[in-house]
N, C-alpha and C positions, 0 to 999 in steps of 0.2 A: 702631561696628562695622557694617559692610556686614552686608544680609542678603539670606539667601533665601526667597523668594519662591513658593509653591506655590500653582497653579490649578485646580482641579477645576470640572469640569462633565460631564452626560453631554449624549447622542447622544438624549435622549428630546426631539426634536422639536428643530431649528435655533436657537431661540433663547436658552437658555442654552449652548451653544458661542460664541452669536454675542456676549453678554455678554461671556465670558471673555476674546473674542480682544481685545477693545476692551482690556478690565485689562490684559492682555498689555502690548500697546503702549503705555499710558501707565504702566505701574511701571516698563517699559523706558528710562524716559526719568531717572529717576531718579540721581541717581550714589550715593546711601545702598543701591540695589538690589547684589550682586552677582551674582544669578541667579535668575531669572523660569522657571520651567517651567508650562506650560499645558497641562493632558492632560483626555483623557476618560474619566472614572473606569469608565465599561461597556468599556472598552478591557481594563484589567485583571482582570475579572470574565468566568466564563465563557460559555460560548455559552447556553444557556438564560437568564439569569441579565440578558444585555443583550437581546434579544427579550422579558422580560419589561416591561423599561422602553420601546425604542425599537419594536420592530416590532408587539407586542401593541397598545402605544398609537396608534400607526399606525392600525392595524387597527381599532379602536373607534373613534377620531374618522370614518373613511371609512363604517365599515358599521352599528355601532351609536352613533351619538353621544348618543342621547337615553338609554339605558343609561350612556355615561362623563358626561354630567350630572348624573343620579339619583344616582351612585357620586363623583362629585365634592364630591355637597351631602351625602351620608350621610354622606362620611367628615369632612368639615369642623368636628370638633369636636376640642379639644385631647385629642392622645395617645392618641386611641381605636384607632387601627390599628398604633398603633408597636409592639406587644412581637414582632407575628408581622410587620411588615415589616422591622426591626432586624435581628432575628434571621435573618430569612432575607439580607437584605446581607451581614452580619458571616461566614455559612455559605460565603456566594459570592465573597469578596471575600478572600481570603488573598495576591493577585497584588498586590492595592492597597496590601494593608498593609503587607505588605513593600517596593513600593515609596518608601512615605510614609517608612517608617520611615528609608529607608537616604538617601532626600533628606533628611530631617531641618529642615523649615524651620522658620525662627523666622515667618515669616506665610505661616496658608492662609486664601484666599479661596474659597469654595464658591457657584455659582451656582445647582446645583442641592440638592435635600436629601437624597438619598441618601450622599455623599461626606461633607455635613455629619456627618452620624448615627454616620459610620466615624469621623471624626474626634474628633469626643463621646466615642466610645466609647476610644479611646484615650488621650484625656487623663483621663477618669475613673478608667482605671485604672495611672495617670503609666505611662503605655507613649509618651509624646510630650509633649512641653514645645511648643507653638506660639502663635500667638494666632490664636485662629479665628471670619472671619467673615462671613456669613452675609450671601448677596448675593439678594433676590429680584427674579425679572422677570419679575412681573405688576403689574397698578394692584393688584388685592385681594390679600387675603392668605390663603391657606388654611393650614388648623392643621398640614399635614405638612410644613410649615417651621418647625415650633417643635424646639427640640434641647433636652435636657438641661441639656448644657455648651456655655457659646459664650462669646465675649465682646462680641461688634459684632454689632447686626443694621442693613441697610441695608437703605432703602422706600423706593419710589415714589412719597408720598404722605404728606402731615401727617395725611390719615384713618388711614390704616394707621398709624401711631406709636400716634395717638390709642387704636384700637384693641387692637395691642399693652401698653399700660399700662395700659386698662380691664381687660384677664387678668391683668395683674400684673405684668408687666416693667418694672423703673427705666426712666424715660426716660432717664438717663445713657448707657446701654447699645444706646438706638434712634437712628440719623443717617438724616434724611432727602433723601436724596442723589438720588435720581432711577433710574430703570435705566439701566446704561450702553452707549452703545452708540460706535462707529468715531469715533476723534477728528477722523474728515473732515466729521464735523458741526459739531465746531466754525471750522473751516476758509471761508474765503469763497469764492466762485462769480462767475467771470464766466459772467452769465446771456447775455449775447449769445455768448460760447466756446461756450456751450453748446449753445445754440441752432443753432448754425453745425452743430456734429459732427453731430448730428442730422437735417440741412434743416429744421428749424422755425419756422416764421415767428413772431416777435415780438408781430404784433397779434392773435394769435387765443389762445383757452386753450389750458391744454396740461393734459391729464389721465393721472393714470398708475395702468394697472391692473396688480394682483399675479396674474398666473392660474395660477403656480403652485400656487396655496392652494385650490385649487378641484377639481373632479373635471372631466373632459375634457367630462361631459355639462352640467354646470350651466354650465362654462365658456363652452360653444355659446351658452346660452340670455341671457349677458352680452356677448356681442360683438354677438350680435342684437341688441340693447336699443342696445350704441354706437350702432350701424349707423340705429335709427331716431330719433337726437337730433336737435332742431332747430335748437339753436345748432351754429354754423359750429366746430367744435373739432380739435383734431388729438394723437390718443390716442398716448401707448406703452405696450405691452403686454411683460408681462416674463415669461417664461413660466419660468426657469430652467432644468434641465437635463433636463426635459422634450420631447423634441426629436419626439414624435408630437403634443404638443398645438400645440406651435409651427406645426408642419407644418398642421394643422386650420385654427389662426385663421389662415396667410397666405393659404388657401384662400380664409377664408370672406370677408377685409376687401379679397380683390383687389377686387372689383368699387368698392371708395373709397382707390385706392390711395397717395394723398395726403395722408389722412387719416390714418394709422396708418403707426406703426414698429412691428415683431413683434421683440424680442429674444429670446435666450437667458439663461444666467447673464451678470449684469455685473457688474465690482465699481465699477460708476458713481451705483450708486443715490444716496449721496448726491448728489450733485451733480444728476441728476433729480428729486430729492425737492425742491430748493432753486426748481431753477426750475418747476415745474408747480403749476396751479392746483389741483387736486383730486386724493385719493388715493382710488381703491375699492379695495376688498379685504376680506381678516380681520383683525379686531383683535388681531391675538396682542402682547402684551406688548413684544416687541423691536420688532416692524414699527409698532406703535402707538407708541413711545418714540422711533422714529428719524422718524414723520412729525412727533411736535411738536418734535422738537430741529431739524426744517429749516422749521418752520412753516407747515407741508402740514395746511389742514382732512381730514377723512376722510368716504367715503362706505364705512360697513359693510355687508357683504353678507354673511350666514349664519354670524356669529359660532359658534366650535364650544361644544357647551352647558358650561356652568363657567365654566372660567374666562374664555373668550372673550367671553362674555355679563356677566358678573360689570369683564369690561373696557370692552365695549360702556359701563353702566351708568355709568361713572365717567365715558367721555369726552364722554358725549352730555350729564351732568350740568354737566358745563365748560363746553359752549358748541361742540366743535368738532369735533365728527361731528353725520351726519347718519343716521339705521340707513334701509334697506331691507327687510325683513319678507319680500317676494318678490321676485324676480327678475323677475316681469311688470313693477315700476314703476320700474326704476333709472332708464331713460331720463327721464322722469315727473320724477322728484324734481332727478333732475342739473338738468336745462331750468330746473324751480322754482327750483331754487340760484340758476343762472347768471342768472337773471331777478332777481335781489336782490343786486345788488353792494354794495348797506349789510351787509347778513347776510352777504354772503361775507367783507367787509372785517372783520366784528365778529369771526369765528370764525377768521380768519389772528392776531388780537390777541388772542384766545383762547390759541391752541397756543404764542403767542408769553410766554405768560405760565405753561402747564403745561411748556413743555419746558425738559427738562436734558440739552444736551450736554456740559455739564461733569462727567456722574455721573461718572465714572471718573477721574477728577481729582480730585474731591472724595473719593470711594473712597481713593485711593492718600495722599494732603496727610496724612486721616484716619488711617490706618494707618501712617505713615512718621512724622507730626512730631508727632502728637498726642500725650497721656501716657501712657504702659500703663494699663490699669484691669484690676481681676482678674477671672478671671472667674466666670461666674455659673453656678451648678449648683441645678438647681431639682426639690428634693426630691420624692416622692412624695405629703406632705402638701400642697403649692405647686399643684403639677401635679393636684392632685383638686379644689381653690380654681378653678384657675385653667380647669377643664375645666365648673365648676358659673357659673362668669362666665358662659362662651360661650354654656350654655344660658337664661341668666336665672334662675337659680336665686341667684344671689345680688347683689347691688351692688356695687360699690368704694366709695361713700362710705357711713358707717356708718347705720344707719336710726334713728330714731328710740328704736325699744325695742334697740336695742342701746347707747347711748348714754346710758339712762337705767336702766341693766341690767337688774332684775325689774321695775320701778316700774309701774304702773296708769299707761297713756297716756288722758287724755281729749279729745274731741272735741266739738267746735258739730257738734249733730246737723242741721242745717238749712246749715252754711255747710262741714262737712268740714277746717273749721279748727284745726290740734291746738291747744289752749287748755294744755295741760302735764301734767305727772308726777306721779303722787300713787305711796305705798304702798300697800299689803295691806291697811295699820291703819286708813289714811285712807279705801280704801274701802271697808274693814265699817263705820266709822262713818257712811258716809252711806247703807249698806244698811239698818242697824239704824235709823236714824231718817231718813227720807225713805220716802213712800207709792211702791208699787209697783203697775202695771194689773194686772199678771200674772209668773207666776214667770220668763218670759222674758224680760221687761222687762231693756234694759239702756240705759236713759238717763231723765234725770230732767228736771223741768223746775225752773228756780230762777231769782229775783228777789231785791233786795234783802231782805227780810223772810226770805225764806229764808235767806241769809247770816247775818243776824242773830241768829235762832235756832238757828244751827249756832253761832253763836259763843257761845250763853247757854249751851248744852249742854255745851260745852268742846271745841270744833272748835280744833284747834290752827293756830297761827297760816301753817304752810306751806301748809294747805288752803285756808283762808279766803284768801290770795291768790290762789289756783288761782282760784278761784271768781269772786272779784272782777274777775278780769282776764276768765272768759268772758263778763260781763252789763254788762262794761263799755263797748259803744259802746248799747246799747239799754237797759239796764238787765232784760233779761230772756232766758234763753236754755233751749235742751234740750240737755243734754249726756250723752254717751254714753262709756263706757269700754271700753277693749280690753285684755287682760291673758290 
């Protein structure tokens, strides 16, 4: 049976729409698809309700970002914010659900996690039979992408799975597919085509700046920095639909007018991404995922705090950025780059080794031909486990006194080596008969002879190995008990 196909994302910031549209185009390719719809779930939600998500967050990253950081790491703990975020979607969202309802698909894909949550919420209460899953697009993962009810979550990253099953989720359940982005990444490039549309000469770099991502005034303070490089390079600048900052830099790069092309919106970037040497910009998730699916090092400039920074930390870990700190040394570091064509070569095999232009391909293969698996609903007890993980409040592998349930753990007071398990019984009997300094005392010292006289006394034979095994490379040890 043919199915259908439903795409959620919102409007809080361009890269989970830009996710989506990619899905779009490759389930469309499908012939098991019968219908693909791709909507923005703040579409159906009303006017306060999408300025919550898209204009509010606007507005923080531009004016207070160092508050949407603080409030990024505060809230990053499993489920701590869901009962009054939930409830405030589910309040606003009546447009959505009756949409959902009346599409009725057998697969939703959700890029963002607000849609996800409506979702949850309706198959928990079989108001919707789907399979729903759970697309993110960032490298990290923060906890407001965890849902109740899902069946698939898709990552960026074998750390993010990792992470994920340290809280508690089957790995069955986590596919680490890549973020997805435009199948024209996967697509080949004639770089001399390219070059041509352009005027770009062949022998020299080609760098490409995002200035849309930037505020008009910091933007200034980056064209200046091109302006004073010392290798011979020839920049495109993209400004997108920003048509007062375009206007700025053609101003400011007439005086090198050879050097630089000022565009607007393009839907060329892949194909620019492919042939240029270096990418500046923000790391946002989409834009960082489409420079290693064309194998574009990056130079990061003013990561926003969260997760920009938290993405920062993943690519520069890889090998294939390079961060900037201030905007006085971009010039500076670019020049250093291009001065190490070992190191720029290493970090193009870098990207070429993090990037996934197939995510959305793998997305779809996944959900189309793989098996159903049911899905997972993760209780109030789970969700209290799994929110004591994230603080370090508890492990995933069992510890030692839980594995040995009440039993008395003892330890090589000198080497911190657990030497084994005794009981209650076993250690009153070495209380009752072994010298103590003081009532504080909690470890003993013992040799063979000690041994010995615990065994004349009627030290039962489980201790007596205990024992044996601690003084057994030296023949003599201090051992200390935890209970």
């Amino acid at each position: 049976m043919r199915k259908r196909v439903l795409i959620l994302s919102t409007s809080a910031g361009s890269g989970h729409k830009a996710a989506a549209n990619a899905l779009e185009k490759v389930f469309c390719r499908y012939a098991e698809v019968e219908q693909v719809v791709n909507k923005d779930a703040l579409e159906l939600t009303n006017e306060a309700h999408r300025s919550l998500y898209s204009k509010v967050f606007l507005e923080l990253v531009q004016k207070y970002p160092r508050f949407l950081g603080w409030w990024y790491d505060e809230s990053d703990e499993p489920w701590k914010t869901d009962d009054m975020r939930l409830m405030l979607d589910r309040l606003n969202a009546e447009p959505l659900v009756k949409f959902i309802k009346q599409f009725d698909p057998d697969i939703t894909v959700c890029t963002h996690f607000m849609p996800a949550g409506i979702i949850s919420h309706l198959l928990s209460k079989r108001e919707l039979h789907t399979i729903l899953s759970i697309v993110t697009t960032d490298y990290d993962f923060h906890s407001m992408w965890l849902s109740q009810l899902f069946h698939r979550y898709f990552v960026a990253l074998d750390e993010t799975k990792a992470h994920l099953i340290a809280l508690g989720l089957p790995e069955s359940h986590i596919t680490v597919s890549g973020i997805p982005v435009d199948p024209a990444f996967s697509a080949p490039v004639q770089r001399a085509d390219v070059l041509a549309k352009y005027d770009l000469r062949p022998d020299k770099p080609v760098l490409l700046l995002s200035a849309g991502t930037f505020g008009n005034s910091s933007m200034k303070t980056v064209v200046e920095q091109f302006l004073q490089l010392r290798h011979d390079v020839q920049t495109v600048i993209i400004c997108g639909r920003n048509r007062e900052l375009r206007r700025d830099i053609e101003v400011l790069v007439a005086v090198q007018p050879t050097n630089f092309r000022v565009l607007g919106y393009t839907q060329d970037i892949a194909s620019l991404m492919k042939i240029a040497t270096l990418f500046i910009g923000k790391p946002g998730g989409l834009t960082s995922s489409e420079c290693m699916a064309a194998g574009l090092p990056m130079v990061i400039c003013m990561p926003i705090p969260g997760q920009e920074e938290r993405n920062s930390d993943h690519l520069l870990e890889k090998g294939v950025a390079i961060k900037c700190n201030d905007l006085t040394v971009v010039a500076y570091k670019i020049d250093k780059l291009l001065d190490d064509p070992y190191r720029l070569q290493q970090m193009r095999a870098n990207t070429q080794r993090l990037g996934r232009p197939d995510a959305a391909q793998v997305i779809a293969e996944t959900l189309l031909k793989a098996p159903d698996i049911s899905p997972l609903y993760i209780d109030k007890e789970t969700r209290q486990r799994m929110a004591e993980a994230a603080r370090g409040a508890i492990g995933i592998a069992p510890s030692a006194r839980e594995q040995n349930g009440e039993q008395v753990l003892l330890y090589d007071a000198q080497t911190g080596v657990l030497v084994g398990a005794i009981t209650e019984l076993q250690l009153q009997f070495l209380l009752d008969h072994l010298e103590e300094e003081d009532e504080l005392d909690d470890d003993y010292y013992i040799n063979q002879a000690t041994v010995e006289m615990l065994e004349d006394l009627g030290a039962s034979a489980e201790l007596l190995t205990v024992l044996q095994k601690a003084i057994a490379g030296v023949g003599e040890a201090d051992i200390r008990w935890v209970h």
